[in-house]
Residue frames relative to the residue before (quaternion, step in Angstrom):
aa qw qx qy qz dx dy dz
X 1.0000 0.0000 0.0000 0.0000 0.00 0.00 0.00
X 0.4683 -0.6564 0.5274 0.2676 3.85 -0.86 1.13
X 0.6295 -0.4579 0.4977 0.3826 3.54 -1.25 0.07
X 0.6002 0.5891 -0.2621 0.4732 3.57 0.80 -0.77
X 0.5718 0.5727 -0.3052 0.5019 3.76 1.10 -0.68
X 0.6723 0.4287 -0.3422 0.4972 3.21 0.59 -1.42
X 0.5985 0.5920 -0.4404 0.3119 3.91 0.23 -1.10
X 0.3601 -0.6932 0.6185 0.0849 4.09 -0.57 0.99
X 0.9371 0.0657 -0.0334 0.3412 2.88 0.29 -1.46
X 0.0586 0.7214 -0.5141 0.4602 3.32 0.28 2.28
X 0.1127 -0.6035 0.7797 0.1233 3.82 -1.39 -0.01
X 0.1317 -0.7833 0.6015 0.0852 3.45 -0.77 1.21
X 0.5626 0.5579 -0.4479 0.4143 3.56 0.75 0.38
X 0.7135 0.2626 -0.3262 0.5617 3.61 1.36 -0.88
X 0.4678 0.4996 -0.5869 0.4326 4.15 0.54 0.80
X 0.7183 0.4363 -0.3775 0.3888 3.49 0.71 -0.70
X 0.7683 0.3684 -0.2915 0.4348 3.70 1.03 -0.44
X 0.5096 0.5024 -0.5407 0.4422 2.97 1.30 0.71
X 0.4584 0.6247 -0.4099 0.4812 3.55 1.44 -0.42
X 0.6404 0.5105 -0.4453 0.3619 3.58 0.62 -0.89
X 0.6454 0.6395 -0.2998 0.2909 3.62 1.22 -1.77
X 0.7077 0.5796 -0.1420 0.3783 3.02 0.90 -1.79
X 0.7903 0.3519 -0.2627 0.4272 3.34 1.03 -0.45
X 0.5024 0.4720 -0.3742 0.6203 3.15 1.77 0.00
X 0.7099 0.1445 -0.0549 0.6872 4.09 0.30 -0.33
X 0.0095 -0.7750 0.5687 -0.2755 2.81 -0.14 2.49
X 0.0908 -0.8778 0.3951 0.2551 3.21 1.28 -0.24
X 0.1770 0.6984 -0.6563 0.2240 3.92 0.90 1.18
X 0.5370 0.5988 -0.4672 0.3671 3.90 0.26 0.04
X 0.5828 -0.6270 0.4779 0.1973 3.43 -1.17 0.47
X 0.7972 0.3393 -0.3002 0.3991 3.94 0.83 -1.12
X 0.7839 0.2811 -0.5274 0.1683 3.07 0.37 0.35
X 0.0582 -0.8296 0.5403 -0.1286 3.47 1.60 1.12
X 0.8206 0.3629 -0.2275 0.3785 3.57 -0.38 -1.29
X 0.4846 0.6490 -0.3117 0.4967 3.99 1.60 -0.36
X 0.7145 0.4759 -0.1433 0.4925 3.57 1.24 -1.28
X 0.5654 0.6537 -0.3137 0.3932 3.11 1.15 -1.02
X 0.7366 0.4317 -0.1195 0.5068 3.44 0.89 -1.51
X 0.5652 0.5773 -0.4321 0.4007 3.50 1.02 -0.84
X 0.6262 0.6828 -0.2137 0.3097 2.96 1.26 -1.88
X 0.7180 0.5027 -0.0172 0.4812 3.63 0.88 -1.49
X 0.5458 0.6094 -0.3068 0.4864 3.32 1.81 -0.15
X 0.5035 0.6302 -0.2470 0.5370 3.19 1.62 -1.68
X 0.9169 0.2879 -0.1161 0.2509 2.79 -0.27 -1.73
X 0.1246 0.8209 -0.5036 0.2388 3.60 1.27 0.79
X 0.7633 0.2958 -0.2693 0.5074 3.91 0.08 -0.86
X 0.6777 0.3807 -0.3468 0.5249 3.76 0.67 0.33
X 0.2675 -0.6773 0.6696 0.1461 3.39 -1.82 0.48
X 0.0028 0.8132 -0.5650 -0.1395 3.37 0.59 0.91
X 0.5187 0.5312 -0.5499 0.3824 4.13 0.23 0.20
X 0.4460 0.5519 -0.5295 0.4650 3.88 1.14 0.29
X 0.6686 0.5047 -0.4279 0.3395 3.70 0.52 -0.47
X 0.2731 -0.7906 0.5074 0.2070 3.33 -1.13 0.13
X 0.6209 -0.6672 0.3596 0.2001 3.04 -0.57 2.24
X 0.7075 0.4776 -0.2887 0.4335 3.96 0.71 -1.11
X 0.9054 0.0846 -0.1107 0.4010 3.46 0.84 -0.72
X 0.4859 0.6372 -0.4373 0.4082 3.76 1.31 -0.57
X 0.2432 -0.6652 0.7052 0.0325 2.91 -1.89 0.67
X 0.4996 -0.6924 0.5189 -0.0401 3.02 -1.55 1.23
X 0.2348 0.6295 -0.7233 -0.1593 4.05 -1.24 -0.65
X 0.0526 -0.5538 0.8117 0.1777 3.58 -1.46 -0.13
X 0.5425 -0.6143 0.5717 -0.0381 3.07 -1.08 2.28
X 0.7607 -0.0240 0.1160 0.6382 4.06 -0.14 0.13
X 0.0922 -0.8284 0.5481 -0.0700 3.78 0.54 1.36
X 0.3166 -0.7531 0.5709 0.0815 3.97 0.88 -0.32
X 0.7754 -0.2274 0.3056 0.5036 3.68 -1.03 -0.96
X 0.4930 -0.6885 0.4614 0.2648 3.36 0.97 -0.35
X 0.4025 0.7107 -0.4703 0.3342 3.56 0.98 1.08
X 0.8040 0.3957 -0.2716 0.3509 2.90 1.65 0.36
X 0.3719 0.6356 -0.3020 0.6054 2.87 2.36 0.26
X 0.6629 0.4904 -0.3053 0.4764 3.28 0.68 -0.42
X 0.7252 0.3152 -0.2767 0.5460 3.41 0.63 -0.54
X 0.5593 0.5771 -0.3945 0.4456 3.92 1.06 -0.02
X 0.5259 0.8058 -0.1795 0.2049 3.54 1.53 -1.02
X 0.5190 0.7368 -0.1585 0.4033 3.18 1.93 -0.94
X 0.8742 0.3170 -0.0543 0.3638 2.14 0.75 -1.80
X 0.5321 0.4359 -0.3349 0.6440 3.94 1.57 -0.36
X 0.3936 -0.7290 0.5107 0.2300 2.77 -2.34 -0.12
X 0.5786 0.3054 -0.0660 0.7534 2.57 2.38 0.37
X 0.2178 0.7196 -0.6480 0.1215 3.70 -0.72 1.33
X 0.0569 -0.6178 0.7816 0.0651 3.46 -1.16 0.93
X 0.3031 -0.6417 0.6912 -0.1360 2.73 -1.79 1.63
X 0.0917 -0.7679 0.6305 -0.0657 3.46 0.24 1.80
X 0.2070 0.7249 -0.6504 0.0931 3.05 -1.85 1.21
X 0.3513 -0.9042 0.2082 0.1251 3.13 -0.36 1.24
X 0.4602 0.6977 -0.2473 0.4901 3.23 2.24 -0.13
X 0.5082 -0.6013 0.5055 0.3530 3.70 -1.03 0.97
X 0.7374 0.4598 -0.3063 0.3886 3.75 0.42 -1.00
X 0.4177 0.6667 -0.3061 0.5361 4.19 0.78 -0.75
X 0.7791 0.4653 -0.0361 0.4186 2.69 -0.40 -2.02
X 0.6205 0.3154 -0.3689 0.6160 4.18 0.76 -0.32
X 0.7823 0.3475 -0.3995 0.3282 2.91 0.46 -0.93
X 0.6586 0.5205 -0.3137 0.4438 3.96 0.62 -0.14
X 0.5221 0.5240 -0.3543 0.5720 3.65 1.45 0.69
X 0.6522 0.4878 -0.3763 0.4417 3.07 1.16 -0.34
X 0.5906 0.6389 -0.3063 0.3862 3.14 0.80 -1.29
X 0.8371 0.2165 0.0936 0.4937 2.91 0.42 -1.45
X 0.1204 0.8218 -0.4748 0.2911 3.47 0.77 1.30
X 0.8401 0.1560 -0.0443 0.5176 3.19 1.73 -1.11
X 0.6832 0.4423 -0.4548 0.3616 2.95 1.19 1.04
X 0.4488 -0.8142 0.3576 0.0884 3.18 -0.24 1.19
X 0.3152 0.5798 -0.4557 0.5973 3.75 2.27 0.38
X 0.8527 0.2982 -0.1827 0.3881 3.69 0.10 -0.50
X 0.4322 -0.7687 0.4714 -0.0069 3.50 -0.77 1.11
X 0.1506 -0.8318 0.5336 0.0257 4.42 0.28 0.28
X 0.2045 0.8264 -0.5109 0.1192 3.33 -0.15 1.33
X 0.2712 -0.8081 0.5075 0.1262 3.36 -0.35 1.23
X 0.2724 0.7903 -0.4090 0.3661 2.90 0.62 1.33
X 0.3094 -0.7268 0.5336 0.3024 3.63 -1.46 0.10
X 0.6475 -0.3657 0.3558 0.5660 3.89 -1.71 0.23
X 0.6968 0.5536 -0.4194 0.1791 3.80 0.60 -1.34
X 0.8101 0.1965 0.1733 0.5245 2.85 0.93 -2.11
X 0.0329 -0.8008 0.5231 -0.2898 3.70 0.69 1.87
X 0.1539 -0.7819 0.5699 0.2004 3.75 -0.96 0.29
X 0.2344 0.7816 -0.4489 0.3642 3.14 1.33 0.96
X 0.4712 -0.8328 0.2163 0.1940 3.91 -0.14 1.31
X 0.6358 -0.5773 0.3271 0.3943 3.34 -0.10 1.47
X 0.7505 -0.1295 -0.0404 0.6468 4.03 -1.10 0.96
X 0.2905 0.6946 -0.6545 0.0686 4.19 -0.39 0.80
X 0.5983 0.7541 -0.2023 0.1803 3.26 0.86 -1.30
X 0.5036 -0.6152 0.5853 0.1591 3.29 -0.41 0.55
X 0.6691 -0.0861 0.4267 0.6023 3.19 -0.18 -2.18
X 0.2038 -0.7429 0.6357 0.0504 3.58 -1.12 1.43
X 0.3410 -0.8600 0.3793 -0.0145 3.52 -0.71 0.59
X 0.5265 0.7003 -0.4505 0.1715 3.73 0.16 0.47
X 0.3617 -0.7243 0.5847 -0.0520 3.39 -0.85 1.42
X 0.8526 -0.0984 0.0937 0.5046 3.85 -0.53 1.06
X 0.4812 0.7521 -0.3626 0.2671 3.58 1.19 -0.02
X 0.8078 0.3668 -0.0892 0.4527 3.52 -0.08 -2.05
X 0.6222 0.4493 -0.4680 0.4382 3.87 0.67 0.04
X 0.4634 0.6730 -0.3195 0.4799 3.70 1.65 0.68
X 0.6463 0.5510 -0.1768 0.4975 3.10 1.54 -1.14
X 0.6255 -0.6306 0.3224 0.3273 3.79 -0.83 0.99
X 0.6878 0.1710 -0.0727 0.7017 3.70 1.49 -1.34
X 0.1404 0.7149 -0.6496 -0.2172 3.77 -0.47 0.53
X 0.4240 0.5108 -0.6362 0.3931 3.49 -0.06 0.64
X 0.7505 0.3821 -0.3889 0.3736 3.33 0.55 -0.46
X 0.5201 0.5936 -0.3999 0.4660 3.51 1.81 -0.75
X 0.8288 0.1844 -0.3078 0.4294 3.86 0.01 -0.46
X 0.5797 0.2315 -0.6741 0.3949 3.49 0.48 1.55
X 0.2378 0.6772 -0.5927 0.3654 3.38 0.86 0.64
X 0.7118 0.6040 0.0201 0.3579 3.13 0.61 -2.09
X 0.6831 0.5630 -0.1133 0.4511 3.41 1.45 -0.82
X 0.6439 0.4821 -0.1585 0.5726 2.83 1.49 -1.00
X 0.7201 0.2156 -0.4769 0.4556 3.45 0.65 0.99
X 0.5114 0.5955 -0.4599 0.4151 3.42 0.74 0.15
X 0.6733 -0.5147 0.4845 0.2167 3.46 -1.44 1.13
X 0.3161 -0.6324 0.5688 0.4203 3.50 -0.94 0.11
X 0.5582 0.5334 -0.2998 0.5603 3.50 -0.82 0.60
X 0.7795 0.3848 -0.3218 0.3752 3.21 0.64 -1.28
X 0.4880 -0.6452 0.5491 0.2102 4.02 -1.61 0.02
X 0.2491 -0.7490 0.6139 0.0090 3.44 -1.53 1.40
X 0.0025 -0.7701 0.6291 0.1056 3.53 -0.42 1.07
X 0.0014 0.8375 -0.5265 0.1459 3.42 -1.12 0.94
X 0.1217 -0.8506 0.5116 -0.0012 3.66 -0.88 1.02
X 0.3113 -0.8467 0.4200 -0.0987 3.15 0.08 1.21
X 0.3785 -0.4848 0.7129 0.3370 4.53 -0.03 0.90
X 0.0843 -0.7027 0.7029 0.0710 3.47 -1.46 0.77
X 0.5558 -0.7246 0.3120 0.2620 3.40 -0.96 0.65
X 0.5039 -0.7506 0.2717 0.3301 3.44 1.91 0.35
X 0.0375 -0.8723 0.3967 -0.2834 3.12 1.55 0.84
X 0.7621 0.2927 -0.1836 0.5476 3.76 0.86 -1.25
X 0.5803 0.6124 -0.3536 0.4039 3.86 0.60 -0.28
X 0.1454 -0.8002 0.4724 0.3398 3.48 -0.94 0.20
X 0.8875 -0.2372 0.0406 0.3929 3.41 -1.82 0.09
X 0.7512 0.4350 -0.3829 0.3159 3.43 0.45 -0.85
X 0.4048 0.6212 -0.4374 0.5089 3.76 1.71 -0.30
X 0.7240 0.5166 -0.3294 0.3168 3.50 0.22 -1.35
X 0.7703 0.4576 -0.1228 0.4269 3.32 1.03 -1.46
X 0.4414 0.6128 -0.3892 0.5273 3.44 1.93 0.24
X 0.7225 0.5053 -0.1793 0.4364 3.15 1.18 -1.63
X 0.6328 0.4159 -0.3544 0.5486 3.42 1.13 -0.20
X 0.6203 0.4817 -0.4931 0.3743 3.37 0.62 0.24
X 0.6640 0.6321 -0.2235 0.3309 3.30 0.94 -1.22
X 0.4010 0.6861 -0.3044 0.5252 3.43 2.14 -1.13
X 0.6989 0.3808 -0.4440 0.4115 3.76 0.20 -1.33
X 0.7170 0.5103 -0.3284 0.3430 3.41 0.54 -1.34
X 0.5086 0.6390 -0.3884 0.4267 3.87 0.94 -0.19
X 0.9334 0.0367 -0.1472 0.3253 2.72 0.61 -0.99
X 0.0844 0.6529 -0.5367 0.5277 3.16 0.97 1.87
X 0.9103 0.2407 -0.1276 0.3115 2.97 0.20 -1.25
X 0.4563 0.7142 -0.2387 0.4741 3.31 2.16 -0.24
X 0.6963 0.3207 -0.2604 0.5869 3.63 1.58 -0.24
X 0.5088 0.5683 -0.5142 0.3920 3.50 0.74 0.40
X 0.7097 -0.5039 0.3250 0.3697 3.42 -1.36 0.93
X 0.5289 -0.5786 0.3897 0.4833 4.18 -0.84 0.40
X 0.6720 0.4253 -0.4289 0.4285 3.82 0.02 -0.50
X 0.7324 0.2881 -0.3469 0.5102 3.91 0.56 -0.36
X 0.5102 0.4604 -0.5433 0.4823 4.05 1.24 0.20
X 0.3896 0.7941 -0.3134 0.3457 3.71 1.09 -0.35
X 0.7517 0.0430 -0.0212 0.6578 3.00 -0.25 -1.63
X 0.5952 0.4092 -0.5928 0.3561 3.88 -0.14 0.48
X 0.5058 0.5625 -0.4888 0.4346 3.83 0.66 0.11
X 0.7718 0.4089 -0.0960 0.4775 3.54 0.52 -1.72
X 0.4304 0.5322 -0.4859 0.5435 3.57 1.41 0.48
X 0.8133 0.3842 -0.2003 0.3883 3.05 0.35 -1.75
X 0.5541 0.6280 -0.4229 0.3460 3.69 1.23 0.08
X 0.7464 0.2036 -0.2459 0.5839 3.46 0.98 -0.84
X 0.6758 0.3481 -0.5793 0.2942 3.57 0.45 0.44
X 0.6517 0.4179 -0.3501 0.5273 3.73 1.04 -0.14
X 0.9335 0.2414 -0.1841 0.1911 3.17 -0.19 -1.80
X 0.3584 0.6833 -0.3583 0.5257 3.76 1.98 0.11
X 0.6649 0.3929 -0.2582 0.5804 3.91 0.74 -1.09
X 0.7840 0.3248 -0.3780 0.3701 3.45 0.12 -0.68
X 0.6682 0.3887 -0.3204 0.5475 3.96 0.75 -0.70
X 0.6404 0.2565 -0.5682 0.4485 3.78 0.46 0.36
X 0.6224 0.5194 -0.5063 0.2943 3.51 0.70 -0.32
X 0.4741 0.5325 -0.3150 0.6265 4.10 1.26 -1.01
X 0.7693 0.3067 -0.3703 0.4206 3.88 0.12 0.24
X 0.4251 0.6637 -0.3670 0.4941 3.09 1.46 0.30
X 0.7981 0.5022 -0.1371 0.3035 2.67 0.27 -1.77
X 0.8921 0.2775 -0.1491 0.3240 3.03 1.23 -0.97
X 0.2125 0.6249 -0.4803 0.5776 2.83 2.32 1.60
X 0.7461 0.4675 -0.2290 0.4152 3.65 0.78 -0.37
X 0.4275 -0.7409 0.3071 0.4172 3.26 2.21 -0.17
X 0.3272 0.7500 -0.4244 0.3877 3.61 0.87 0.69
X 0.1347 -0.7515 0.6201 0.1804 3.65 -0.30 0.98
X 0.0927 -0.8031 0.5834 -0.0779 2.73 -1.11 1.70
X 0.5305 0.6877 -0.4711 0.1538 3.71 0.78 1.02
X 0.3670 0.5771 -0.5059 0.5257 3.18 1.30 1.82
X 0.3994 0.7700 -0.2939 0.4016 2.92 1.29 -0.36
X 0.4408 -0.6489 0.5736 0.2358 3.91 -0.18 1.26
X 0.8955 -0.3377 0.0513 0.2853 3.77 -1.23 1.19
X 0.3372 0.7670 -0.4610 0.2924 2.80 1.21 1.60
X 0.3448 0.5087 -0.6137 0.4957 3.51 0.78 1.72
X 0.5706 0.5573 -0.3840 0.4651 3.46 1.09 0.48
X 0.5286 0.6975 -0.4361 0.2095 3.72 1.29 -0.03
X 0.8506 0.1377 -0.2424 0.4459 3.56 1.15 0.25
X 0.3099 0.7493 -0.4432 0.3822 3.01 0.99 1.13
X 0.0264 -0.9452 0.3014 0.1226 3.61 -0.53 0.59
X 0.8029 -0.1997 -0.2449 0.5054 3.31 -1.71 1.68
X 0.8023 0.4319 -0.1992 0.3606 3.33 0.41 -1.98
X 0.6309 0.4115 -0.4827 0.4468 3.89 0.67 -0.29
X 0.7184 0.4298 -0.3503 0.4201 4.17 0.97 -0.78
X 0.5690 0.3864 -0.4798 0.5447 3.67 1.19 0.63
X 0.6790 0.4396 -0.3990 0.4318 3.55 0.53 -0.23
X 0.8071 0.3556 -0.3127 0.3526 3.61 1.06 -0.56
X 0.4400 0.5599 -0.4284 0.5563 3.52 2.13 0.76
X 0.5477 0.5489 -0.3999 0.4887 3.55 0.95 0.17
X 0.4555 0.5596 -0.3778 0.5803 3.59 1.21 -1.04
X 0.7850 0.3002 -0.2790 0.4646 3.34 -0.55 -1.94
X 0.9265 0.1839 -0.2138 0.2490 3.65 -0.76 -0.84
X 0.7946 0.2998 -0.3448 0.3997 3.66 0.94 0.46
X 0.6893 0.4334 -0.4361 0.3833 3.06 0.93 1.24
X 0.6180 -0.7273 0.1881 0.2319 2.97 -0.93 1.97
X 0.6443 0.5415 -0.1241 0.5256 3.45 1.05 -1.38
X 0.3714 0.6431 -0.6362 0.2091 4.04 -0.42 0.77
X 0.3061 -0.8169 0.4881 0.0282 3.34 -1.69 0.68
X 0.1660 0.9041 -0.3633 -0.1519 3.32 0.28 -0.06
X 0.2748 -0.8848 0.3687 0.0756 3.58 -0.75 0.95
X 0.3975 -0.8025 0.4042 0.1861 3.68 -1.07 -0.27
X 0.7612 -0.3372 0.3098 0.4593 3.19 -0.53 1.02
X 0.6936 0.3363 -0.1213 0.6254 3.93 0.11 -2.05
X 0.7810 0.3940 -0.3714 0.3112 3.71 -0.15 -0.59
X 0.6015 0.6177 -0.2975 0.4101 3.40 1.61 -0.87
X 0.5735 0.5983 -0.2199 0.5145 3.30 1.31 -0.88
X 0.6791 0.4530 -0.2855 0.5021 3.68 0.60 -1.04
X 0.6224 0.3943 -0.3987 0.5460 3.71 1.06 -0.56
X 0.6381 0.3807 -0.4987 0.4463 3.79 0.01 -0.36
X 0.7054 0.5409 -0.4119 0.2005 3.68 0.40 -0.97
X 0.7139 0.4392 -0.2658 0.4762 2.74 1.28 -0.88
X 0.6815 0.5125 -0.4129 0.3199 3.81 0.78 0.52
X 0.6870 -0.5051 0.1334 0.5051 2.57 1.44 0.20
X 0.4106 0.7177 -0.4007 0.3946 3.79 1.10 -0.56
X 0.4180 -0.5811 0.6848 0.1364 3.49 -1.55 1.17
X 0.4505 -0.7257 0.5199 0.0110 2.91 -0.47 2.20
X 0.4522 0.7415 -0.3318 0.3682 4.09 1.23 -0.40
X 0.8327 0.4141 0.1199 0.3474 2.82 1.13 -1.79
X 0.4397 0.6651 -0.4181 0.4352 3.02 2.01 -0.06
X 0.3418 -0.8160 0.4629 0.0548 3.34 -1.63 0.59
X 0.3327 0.8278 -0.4414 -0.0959 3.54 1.04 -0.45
X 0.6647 -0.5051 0.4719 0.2834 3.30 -1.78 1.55
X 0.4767 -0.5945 0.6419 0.0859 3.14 -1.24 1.47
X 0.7997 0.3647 -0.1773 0.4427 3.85 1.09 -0.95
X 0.5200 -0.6294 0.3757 0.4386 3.54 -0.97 0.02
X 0.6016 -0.2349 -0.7587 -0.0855 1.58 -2.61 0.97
X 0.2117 -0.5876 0.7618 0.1718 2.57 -2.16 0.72
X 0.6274 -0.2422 -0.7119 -0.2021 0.48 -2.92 1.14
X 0.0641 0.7026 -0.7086 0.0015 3.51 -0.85 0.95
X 0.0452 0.7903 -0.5973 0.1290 3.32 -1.17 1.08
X 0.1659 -0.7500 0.6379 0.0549 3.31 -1.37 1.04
X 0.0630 0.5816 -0.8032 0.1128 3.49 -1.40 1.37
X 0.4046 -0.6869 0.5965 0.0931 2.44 -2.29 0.72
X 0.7036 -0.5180 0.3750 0.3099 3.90 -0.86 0.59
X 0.4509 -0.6463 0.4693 0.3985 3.61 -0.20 0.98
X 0.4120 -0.5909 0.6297 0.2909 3.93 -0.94 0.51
């Protein structure tokens, strides 16, 4: 029996179709390098990751994906396992990283990980654990390998809490359409993402880049963190949103009640003033 058996709390239907994504949106190309970069630096707002020390700290990325974000975490540790629990990913993050020997491929889950009890440095997961059936239980999963002392960056679907009604009542529309389209076989969840990219999300993020050449605040403004991102990340990230079945979304109060209860020094939490929200960094009680 794999490690992945043992793991309860898991949906093996949305790991495999994220296996499908990841290996179809591999990001081994080059243009959209400078898209990630920023995305990357967006995340990583409530953290100073140049406190770590490159010679000896240690790293995981929790749901590692293609590895656009281990890779860009790599600098800065001296040690990063990049846990993913999907067959497809999981090739595809051996390749990459065949020759670097900073980064570590575990085909593994948040539950059941052979990653060493309080090692971490800095734990990592980015758009991940609101996938997972209990994430309260996924980030004390997740806890339990971080050091005391040590720091959890995390991004979390937020429950739109800061937006007003007519957003919400979009977003509740779009939900129905998810999940339609979240039970249709992968090759027809496919090309229905990369439809809905250039007939929705292309029009709307070049329009929100208008707007905000014309000086229009535009962060009501339907998927306008998408205004310079390009084609191939806003079909890969309408696949995310609309063909996976399992999604959560949380609050501010609720996000907090899940760290408290994993232990994490509630002092130290951070949550990103910028988008996406809710990303937040806290550190393990010492």
């Amino acid at each position: 029996m794999s490690q992945r058996d043992k793991d309860e709390n898991l949906d093996q239907g949305v790991i495999d179709g994220f296996g499908h994504e990841w290996a179809a949106f591999d990001y081994a190309e080059t243009e959209t390098a400078e898209a990630l970069d920023a995305q990357f630096s967006a995340y990583c707002a409530p953290i100073d990751l140049s406190q770590f020390d490159p010679a000896t700290a240690t790293a995981g990325d929790f749901g590692a994906g293609s590895g656009r974000w281990s890779s860009r975490l790599a600098p800065h540790f001296s040690l990063v396992y990049a846990l993913e629990p999907s067959d497809g990913a999981s090739t595809v993050l051996r390749k990459k990283f065949a020759d670097d020997p900073r980064i570590v491929v575990l085909q593994e889950t948040v539950g059941v990980n052979s990653i060493p009890v309080g090692s971490l440095d800095l734990a990592m997961s980015l758009g991940v654990l609101h996938h997972i059936p209990d994430t309260g239980l996924a980030i004390k999963d997740v806890s339990r390998s971080i050091k005391p002392g040590g720091f959890f960056l995390c991004y979390l679907y937020y429950s739109l809490e800061n937006k007003p009604l007519y957003y919400r009542l979009i977003f509740k529309a779009v939900n129905l359409v998810r999940r339609v389209i979240s039970s249709l076989p992968q090759p027809v969840k496919r090309v229905s993402a990369t439809i809905i990219a250039a007939c929705v999300y292309w029009p709307l993020a070049r329009i929100s880049k208008l707007l905000t050449k014309l000086g229009r605040n535009t962060s009501n403004f339907p998927l306008h963190h998408y205004a310079d991102m390009p084609f191939v990340m806003l079909s890969n990230d309408a696949l995310d949103r609309f063909g996976t079945s399992l999604e959560q979304r949380f609050s501010k109060a609720q996000i907090t009640e899940m760290l408290r209860a994993a232990d994490f020094d509630l002092a130290t939490l951070n949550f990103s003033e910028i988008e996406p929200f809710w990303t937040f960094a806290v550190q393990k009680k010492k």
